[in-house]
N, C-alpha and C positions, 0 to 999 in steps of 0.2 A: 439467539441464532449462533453466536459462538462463543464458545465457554472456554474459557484457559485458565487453567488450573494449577497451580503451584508450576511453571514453567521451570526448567534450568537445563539450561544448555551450557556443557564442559570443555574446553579446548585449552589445548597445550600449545604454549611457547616457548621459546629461548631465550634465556637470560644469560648474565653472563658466566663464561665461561663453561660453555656448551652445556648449559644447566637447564634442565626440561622443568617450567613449573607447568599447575595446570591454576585457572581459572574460569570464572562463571560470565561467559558474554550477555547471560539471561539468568538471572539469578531469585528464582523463586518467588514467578510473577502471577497472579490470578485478578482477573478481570470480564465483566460479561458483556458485549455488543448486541442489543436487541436490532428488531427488524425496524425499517425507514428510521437509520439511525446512521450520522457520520461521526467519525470517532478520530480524531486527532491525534496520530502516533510525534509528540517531540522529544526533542534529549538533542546533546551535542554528539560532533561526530566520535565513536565508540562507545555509545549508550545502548548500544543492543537493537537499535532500530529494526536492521534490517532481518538481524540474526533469529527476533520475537517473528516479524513476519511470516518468514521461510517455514518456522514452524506451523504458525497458525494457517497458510497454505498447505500445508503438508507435505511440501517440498523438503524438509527436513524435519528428521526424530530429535524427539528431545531425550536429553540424558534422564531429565524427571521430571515428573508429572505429564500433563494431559491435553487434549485437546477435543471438546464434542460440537462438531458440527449440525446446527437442524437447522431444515428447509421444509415451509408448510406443514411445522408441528411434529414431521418427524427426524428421530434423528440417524444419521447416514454413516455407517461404520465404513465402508470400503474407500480406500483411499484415493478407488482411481474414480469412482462416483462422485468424490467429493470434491477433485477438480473438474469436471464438466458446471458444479453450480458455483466456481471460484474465477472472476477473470483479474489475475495476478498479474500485477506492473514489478519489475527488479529493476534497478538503472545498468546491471547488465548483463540484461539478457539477451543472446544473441539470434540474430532472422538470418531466416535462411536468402545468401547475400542475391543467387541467382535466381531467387522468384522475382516477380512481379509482385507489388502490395497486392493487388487486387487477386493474382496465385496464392499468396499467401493467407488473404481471408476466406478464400475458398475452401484449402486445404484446411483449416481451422475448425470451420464449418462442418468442414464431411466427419470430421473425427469426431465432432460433438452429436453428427447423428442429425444435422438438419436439415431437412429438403432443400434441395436445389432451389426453387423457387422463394423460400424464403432465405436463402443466402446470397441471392443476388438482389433482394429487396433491402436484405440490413447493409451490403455493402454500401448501396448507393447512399440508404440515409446517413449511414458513419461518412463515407466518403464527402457527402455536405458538411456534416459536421464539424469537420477537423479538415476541411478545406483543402483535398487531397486530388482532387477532380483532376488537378494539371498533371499529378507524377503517380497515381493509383498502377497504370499500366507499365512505369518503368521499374527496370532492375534496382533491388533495395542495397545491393551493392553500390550503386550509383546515385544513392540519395544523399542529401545535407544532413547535416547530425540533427537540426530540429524537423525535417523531413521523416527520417529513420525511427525519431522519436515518437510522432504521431502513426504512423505504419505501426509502432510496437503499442500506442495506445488501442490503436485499432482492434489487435489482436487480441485485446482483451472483452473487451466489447461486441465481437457479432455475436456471440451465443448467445449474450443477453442474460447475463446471470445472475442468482439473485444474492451475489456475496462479491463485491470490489475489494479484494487488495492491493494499495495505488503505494511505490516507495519511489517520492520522488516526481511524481507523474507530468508534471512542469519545467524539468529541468529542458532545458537549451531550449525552448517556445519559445515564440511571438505573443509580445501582451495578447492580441487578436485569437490564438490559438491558446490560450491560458486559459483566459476570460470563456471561452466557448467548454472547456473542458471541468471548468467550476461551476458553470452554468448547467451542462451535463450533469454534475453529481446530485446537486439539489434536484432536478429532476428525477430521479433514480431516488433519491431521499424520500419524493412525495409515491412515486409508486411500491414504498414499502420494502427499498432493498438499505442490503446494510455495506457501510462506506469504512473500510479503514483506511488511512491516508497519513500516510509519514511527510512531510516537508519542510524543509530550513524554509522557508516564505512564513513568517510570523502572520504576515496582514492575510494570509492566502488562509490560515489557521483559523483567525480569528472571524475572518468572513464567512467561512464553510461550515463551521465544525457548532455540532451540539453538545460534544465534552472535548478535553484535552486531557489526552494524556501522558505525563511526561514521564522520560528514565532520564535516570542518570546511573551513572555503571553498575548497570544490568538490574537497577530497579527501579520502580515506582515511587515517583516524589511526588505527585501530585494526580488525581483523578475528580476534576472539576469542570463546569461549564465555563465558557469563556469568561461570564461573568462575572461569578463568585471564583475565580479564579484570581482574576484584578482586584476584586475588594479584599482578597485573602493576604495579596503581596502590596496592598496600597497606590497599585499604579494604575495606566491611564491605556496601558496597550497589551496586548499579548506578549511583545518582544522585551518589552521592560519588566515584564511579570520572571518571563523564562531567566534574562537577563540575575533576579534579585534569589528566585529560588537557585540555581547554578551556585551561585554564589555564599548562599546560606548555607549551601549542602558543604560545597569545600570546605568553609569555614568549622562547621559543624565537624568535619575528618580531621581537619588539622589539631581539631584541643583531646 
């Protein structure tokens, strides 16, 4: 369902003395995500996490290489087609402060082209979901950051689409809204959709996830299942795994 093919993404910095280098935030990544499939994006912070994603939404071009989207066998060239079947999480992405959650899934809804009637049926079920019943009707300007947070998951969610990209998707929750949100993806797993999902939650990883895949700057160290992942690095966790591979890698830079 999505195909990423030699990735690299180029960006400039400043070093010193007003010295422009460039490097690779994605540095010549290929990987495939089949369909009822959750796929573990990890790496420490500046492994390209976010920067892989943005891509594989289509939020952002890559300097090189590709990206082929299919849904139901075929595959979907137009960009703006191909976020109607993507519901993308960023940690910061911004809502509009003066709606209402429940303005806001509407207006979501109309853009995706969904009946009325069934935009006020996913609201209510999301609205159970992520336990939003008490503040759906108030200004999102006026919400708690893990309030704000569920309102943004929301938004990914009423079209109901058959490609999650989640970066983050947990940050600032309640165990209670966590738990219901992981609960969430495995279902969405069993009806055949495909799950990518970046998170520093190691246990959150290793519960969810049918492969892990790790960067580390701006590549791939590792593409395994949680389990042959730990027999691979000798240990007993996800977090000790990520923990031993980090470490292998620097070590392996410095000789």
């Amino acid at each position: 369902m999505i195909h990423a093919r030699n990735l690299v993404k180029t960006f400039t910095r400043n070093e010193k003395k007003n010295k422009k280098v460039e490097f690779n935030a994605v540095d010549g990544i290929s990987f495939e995500v089949g369909e009822g499939e959750i796929v573990g994006i990890l790496g420490p912070n500046g492994a390209g996490k976010t920067t892989l994603l943005r891509m594989l939404s289509k939020l952002m071009k890559p300097t090189a290489g590709g990206v082929s989207i299919t849904v139901n066998g075929e595959e979907i060239t137009d960009d703006i087609e191909i976020k109607r079947h993507i519901g993308y999480l960023s940690g910061n992405t911004k809502l509009y402060g003066r709606l209402s959650a429940r303005e806001l899934l509407t207006m979501i809804g109309t853009i995706c082209k969904m009946p009325d009637e069934e935009i006020e049926k996913r609201i209510e079920e999301i609205s159970q979901l992520l336990d939003m019943e008490k503040f759906i009707d108030n200004r999102i300007e006026k919400l708690s950051t893990g309030q704000t947070q569920r309102a943004s998951i929301a938004r990914c969610l009423i079209h109901s689409p058959e490609i999650y990209i989640f970066d983050e998707p947990t940050l600032g929750l309640d165990i209670i809204s966590s738990a219901a949100i992981i609960e969430f993806m495995k279902g969405e797993r069993e009806k055949g959709k495909t799950v990518l999902y970046s998170t520093h939650y190691m246990e959150e990883a290793e519960y969810l996830c049918d492969r892990i895949i790790m960067l580390h700057k701006g590549k791939i160290i590792c593409d395994l299942t949680p389990e042959d992942l730990k027999k691979q690095t000798g240990t007993d966790s996800i977090r000790d795994a990520f923990n031993t591979l980090i470490r292998q890698e620097d070590m392996g830079n410095e000789s």
